[in-house]
FILOKE-699131 format. One line per 10 residues: number of its first residue (from 1); their letters; for each residue x, y, z of N, C-alpha, C. Coordinates in steps of 0.1 Angstrom, whole numbers, padded with zeros to 4 digits. Example, Ala and Ser with C-alpha at 12.3 -4.5 7.8 and 13.67 -1.06 7.14 Angstrom:
1> as> 0132/-0057/0078/0123/-0045/0078/0132/-0033/0078  0128/-0022/0071/0137/-0011/0071/0129/0000/0079
END
This chain:
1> xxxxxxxxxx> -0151/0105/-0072/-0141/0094/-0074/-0139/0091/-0089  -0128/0088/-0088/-0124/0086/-0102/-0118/0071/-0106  -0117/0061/-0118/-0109/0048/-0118/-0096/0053/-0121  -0084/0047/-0117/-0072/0047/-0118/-0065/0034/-0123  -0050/0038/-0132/-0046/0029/-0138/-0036/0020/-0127  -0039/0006/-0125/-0024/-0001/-0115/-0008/0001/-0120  -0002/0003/-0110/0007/0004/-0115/0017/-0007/-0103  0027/-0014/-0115/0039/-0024/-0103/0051/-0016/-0111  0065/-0015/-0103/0074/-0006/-0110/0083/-0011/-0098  0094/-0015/-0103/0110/-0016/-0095/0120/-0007/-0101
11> xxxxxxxxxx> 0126/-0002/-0091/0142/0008/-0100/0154/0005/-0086  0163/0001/-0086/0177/0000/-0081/0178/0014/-0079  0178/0018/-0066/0180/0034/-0058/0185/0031/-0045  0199/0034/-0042/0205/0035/-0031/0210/0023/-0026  0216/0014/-0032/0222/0005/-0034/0205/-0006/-0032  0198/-0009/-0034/0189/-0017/-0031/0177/-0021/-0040  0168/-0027/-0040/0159/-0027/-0051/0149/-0021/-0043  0136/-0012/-0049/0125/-0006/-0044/0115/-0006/-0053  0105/-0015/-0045/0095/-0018/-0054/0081/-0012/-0051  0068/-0006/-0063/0061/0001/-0056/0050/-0005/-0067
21> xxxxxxxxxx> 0037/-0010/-0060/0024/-0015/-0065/0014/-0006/-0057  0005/-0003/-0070/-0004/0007/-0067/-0014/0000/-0074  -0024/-0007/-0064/-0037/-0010/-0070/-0047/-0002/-0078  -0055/-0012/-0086/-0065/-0003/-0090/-0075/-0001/-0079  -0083/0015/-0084/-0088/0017/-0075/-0096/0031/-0076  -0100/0034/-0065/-0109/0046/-0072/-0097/0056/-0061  -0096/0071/-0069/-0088/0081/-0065/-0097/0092/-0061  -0089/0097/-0047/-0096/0107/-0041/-0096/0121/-0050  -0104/0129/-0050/-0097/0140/-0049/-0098/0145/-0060  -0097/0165/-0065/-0093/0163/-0081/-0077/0168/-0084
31> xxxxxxxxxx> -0075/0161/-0094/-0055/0165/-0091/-0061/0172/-0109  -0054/0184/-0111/-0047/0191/-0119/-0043/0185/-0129  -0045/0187/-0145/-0040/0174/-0153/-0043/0165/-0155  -0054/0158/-0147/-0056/0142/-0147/-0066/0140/-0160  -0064/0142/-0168/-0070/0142/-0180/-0069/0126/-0183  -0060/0118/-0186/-0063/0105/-0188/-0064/0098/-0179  -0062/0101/-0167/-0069/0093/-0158/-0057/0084/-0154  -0049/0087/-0156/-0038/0076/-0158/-0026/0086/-0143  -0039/0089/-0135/-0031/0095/-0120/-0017/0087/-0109  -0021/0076/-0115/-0014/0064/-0109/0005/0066/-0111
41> xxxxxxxxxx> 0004/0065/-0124/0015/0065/-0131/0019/0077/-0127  0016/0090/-0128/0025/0102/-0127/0031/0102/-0110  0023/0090/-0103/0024/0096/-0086/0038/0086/-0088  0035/0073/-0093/0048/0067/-0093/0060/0075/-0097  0062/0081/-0108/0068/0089/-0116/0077/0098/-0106  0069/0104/-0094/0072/0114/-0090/0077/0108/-0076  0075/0094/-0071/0082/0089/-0061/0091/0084/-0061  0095/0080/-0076/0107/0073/-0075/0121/0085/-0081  0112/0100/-0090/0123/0112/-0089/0125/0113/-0074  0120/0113/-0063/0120/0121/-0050/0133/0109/-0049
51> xxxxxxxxxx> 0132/0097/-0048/0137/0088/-0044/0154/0087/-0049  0153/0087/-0059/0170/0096/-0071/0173/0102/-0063  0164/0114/-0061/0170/0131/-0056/0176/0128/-0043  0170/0120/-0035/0175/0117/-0019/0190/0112/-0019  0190/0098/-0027/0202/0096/-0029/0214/0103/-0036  0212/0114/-0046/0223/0121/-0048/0221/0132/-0035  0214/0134/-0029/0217/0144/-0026/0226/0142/-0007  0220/0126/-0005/0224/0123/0008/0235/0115/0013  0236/0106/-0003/0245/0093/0000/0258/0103/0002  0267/0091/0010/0280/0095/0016/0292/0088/0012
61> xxxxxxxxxx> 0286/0081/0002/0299/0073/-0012/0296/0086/-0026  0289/0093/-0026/0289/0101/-0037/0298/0114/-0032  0309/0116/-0040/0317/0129/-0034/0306/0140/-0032  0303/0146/-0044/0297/0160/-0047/0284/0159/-0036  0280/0146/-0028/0264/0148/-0023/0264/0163/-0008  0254/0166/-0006/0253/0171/0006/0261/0166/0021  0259/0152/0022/0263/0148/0037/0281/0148/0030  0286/0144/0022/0299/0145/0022/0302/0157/0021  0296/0166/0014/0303/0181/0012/0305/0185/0030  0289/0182/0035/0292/0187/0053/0301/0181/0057
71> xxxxxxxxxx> 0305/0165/0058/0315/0159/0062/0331/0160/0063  0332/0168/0048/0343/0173/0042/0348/0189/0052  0337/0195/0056/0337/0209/0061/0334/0215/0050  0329/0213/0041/0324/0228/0031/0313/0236/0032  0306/0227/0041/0291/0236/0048/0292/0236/0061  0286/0254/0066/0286/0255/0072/0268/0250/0082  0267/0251/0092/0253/0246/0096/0243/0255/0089  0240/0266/0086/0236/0271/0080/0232/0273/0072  0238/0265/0061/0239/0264/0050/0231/0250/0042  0227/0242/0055/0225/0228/0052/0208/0229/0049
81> xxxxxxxxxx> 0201/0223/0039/0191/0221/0038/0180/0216/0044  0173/0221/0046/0158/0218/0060/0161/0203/0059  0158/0196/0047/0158/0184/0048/0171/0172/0054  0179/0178/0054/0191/0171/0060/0192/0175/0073  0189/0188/0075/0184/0192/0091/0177/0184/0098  0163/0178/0094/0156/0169/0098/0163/0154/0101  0170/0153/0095/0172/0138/0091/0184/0135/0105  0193/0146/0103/0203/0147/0113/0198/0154/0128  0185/0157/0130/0178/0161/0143/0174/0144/0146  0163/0140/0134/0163/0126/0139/0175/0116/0143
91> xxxxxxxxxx> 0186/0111/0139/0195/0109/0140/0201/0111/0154  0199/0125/0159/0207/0129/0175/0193/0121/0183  0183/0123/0180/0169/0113/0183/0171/0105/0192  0174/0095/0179/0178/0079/0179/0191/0079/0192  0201/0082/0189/0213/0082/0191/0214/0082/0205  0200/0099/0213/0203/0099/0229/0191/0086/0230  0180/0085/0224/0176/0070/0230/0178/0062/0233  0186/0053/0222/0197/0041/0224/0210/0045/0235  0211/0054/0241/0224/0057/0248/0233/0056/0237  0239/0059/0227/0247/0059/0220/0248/0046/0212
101> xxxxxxxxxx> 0241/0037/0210/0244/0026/0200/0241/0030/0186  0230/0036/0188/0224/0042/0170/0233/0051/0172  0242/0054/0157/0254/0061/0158/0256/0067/0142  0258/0079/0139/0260/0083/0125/0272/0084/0120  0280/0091/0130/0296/0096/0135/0304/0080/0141  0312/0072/0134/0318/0062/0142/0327/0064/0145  0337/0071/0153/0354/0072/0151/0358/0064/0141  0368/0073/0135/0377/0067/0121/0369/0065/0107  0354/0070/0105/0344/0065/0096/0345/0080/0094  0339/0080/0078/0331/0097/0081/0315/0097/0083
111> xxxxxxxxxx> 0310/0108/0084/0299/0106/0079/0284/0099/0076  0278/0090/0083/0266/0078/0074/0255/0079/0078  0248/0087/0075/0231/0089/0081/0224/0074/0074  0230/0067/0064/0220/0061/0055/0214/0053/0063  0216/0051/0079/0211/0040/0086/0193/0052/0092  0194/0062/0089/0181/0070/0088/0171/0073/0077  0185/0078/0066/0176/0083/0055/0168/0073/0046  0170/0060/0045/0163/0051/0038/0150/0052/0042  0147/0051/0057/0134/0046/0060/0124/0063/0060  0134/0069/0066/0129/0088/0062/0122/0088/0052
121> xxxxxxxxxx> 0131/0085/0038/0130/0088/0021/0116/0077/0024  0117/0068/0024/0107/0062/0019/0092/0062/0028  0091/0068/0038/0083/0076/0043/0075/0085/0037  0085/0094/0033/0082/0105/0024/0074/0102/0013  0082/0093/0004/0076/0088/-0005/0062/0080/-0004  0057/0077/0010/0042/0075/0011/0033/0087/0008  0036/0093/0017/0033/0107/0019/0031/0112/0007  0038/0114/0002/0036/0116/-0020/0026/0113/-0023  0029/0098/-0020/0019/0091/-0028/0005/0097/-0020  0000/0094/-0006/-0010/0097/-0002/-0015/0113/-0009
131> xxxxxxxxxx> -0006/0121/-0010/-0007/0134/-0012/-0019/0139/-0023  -0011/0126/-0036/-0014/0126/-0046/-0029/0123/-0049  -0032/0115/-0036/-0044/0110/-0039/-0045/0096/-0041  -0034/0089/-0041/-0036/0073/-0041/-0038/0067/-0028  -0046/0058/-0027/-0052/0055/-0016/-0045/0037/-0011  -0047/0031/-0021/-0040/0016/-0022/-0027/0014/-0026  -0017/0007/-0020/-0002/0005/-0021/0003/-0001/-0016  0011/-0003/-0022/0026/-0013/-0012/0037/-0004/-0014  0046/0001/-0010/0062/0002/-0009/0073/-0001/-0004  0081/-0009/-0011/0089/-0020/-0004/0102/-0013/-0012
141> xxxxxxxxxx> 0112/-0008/0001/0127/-0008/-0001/0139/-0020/0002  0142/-0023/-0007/0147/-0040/0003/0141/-0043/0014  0128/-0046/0014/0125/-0058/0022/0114/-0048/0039  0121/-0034/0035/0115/-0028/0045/0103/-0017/0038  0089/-0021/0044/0077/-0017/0036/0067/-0006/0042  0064/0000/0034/0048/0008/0039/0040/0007/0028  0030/0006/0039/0015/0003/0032/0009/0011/0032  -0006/0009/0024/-0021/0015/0023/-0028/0007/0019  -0042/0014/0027/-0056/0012/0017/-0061/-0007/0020  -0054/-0016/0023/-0061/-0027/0025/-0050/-0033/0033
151> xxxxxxxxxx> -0057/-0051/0039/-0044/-0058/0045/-0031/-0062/0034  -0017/-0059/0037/-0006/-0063/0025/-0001/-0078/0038  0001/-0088/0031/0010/-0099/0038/0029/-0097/0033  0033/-0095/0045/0051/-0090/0046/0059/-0104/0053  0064/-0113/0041/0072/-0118/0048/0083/-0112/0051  0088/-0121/0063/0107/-0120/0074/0109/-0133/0071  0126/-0130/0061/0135/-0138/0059/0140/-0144/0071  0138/-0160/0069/0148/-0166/0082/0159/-0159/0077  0164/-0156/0091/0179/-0154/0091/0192/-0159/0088  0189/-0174/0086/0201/-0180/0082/0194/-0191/0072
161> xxxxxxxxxx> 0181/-0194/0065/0178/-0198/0057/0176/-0192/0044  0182/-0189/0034/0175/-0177/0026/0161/-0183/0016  0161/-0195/0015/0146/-0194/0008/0135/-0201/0020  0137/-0198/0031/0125/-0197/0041/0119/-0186/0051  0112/-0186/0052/0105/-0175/0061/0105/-0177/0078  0111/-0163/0082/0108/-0171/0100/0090/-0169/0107  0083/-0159/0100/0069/-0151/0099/0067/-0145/0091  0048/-0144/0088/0042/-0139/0075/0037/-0126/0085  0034/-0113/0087/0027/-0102/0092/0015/-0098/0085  0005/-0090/0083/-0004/-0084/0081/-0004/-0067/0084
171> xxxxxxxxxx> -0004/-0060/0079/-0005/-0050/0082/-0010/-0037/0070  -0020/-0029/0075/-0030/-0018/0071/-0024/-0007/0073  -0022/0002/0063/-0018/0021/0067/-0004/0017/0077  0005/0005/0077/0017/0011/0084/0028/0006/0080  0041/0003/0089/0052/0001/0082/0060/-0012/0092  0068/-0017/0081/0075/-0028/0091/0088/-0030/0087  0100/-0029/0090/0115/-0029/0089/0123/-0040/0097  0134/-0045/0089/0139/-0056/0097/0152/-0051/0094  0162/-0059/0103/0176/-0053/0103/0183/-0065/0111  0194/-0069/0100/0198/-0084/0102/0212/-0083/0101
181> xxxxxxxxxx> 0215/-0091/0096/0236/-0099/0092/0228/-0107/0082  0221/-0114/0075/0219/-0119/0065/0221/-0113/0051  0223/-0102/0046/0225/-0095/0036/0237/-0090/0033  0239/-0086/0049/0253/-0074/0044/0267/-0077/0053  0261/-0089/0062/0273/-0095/0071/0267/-0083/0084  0278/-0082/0093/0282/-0074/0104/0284/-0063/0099  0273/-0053/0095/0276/-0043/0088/0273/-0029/0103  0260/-0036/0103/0258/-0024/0116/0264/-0024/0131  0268/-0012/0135/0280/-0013/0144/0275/-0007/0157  0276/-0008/0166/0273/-0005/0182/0277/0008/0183
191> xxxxxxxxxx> 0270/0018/0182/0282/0034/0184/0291/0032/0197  0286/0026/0205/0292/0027/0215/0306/0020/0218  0308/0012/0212/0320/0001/0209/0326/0009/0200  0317/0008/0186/0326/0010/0172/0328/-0003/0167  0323/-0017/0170/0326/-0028/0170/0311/-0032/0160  0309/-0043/0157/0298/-0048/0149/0291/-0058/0162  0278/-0055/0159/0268/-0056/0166/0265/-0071/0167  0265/-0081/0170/0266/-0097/0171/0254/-0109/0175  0248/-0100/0187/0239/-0103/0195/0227/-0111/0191  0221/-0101/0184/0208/-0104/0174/0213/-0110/0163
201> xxxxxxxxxx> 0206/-0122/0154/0205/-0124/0141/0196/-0116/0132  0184/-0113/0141/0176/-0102/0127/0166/-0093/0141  0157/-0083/0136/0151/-0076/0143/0144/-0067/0139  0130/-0070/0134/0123/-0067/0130/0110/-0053/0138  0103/-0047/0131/0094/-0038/0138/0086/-0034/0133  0077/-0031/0140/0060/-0026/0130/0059/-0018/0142  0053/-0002/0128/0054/0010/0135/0041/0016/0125  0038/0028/0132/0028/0037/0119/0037/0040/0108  0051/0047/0114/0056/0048/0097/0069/0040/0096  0077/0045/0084/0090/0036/0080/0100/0041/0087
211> xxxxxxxxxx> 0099/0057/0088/0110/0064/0093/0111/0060/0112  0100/0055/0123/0099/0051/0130/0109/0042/0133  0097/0021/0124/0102/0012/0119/0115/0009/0113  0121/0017/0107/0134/0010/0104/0148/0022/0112  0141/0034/0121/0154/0039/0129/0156/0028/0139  0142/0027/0151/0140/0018/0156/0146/0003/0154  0142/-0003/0144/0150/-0016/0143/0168/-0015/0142  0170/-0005/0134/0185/-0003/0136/0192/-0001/0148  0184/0005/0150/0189/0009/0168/0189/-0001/0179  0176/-0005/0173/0174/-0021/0187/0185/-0032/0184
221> xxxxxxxxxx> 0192/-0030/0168/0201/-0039/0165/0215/-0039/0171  0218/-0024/0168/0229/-0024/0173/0227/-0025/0191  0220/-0019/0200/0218/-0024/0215/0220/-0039/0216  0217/-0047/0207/0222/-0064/0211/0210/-0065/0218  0213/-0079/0228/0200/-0081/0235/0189/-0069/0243  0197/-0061/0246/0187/-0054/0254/0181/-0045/0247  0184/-0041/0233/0174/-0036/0221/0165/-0040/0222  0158/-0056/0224/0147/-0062/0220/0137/-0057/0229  0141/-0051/0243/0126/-0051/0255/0127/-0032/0252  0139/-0026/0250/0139/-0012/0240/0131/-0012/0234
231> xxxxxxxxxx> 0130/-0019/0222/0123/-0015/0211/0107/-0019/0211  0105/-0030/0222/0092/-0033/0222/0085/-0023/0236  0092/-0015/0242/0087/-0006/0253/0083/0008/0243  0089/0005/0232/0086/0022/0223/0073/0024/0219  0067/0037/0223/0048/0036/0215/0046/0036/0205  0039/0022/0202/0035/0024/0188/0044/0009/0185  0055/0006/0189/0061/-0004/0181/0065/-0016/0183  0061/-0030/0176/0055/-0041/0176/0069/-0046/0174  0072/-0058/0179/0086/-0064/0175/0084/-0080/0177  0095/-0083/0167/0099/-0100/0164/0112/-0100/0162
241> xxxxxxxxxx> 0124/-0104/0168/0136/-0109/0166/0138/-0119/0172  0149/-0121/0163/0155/-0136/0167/0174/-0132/0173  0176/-0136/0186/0191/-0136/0188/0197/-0144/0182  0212/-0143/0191/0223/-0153/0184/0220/-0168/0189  0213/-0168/0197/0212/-0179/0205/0201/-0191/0201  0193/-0182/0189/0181/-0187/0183/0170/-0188/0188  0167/-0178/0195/0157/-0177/0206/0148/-0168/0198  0138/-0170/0197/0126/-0164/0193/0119/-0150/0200  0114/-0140/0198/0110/-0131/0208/0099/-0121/0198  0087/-0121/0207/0078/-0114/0197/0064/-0108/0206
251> xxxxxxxx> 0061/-0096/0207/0057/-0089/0214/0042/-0095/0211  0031/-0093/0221/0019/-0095/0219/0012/-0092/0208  0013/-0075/0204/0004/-0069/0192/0010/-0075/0182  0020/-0079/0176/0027/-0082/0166/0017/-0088/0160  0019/-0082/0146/0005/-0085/0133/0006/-0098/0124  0004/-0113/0132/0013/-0125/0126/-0001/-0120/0115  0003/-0129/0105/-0010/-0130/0095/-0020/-0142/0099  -0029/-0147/0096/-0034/-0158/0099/-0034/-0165/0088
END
């Protein structure tokens, strides 16, 4: 075991802020290079390149990216990179679960995995990090997080308060994602309509990972009410939302903090 340097670090990636704290701590492992000891830093370094690379290479407002080039027709399936293969397998996933509400393809739209790849990418980017050998963390993409290494306390924005909280959570080694109309309006849409999703005011999840946690919450979102007994029937995944109605709903395991 080795001491390692803390590191806290925000950068604006994919329209959002993403923030990553890496306690001090002792590091597993021997990594290659670690001559100053300063392990911490290079893992950040290298999660927030992965993190760039995703978004040029995924976003679907960037002409030149991958999902627009496929979108466009200039790739053939073939041609598409394992990693967008994955992302668009998860995606058909989601899509026959929800019976069609989680939706990538909307008539008249092109193209938008980003309701996958955020919580994907930032999955990944645990994984890095654990890779690397850091053991203690937080990683927070707007508001949707994974952890390590000790308890992190995650607040959920009331929904229609912005400087109050509706619950504080607790949670060790996992992940928790919320998905609302408080940020972005009626942004997420019902595949099955094509219409904006109304039902729920927010809808939260705690999962082992992000990529789980935040397909899941999107999906339970757009389903409307019957998302909420969906998403709490899924293994592994913990839920708290609030409807339009202002009704409260929150599964038993759900990790309130004390």
């Amino acid at each position: 075991m080795r001491r390692a340097e803390e590191v806290r670090r925000v950068e604006h990636i994919m329209g959002l802020p993403i923030s990553l704290r890496i306690d001090d701590g002792d590091i597993d492992g021997d990594i290659e290079g670690d001559i100053d000891g300063h392990v911490n830093v290079a893992a950040a370094d290298r999660v927030f390149a992965w993190l760039r690379e995703v978004d040029a290479r995924f976003s679907p407002f960037l002409a030149d990216s991958e999902v627009s080039r496929l979108d466009r027709g200039e790739l053939e399936p073939h041609e598409l990179s394992p990693d967008l293969v994955e992302v668009l397998d998860l995606c058909e996933e989601y899509r026959v679960a929800s019976g069609g509400a989680f939706q990538v393809r909307i008539p008249g739209r092109g193209l938008d995995p980003c309701a996958m790849v955020k919580g994907w990418a930032v999955q990944r980017a645990a994984e890095l990090l654990r890779a690397e050998g850091v053991t203690t963390f937080c990683l927070n993409a707007g508001g949707d997080v994974v952890s390590a290494g000790r308890p992190w306390r995650v607040g959920v924005r009331h929904p229609e308060r912005a400087d109050q909280l509706c619950t504080v959570l607790e949670i060790t080694d996992g992940a928790v994602a919320t998905s609302a109309r408080y940020e972005r309006g009626d942004h997420i849409l019902d595949g099955r309509t094509g219409r904006p999703a109304t039902a729920l005011l927010s809808m939260t999840v705690v999962a082992s990972s992000l990529t789980e946690a935040d397909a899941t919450a999107t999906a339970a979102f757009a389903m409307g009410a019957e998302g909420i007994d969906w998403a709490a029937a899924r293994e592994g995944c913990e839920v708290f939302a609030v409807d339009a109605e202002r009704r409260v709903f929150r599964t038993q395991g759900f990790p309130v903090a004390a």
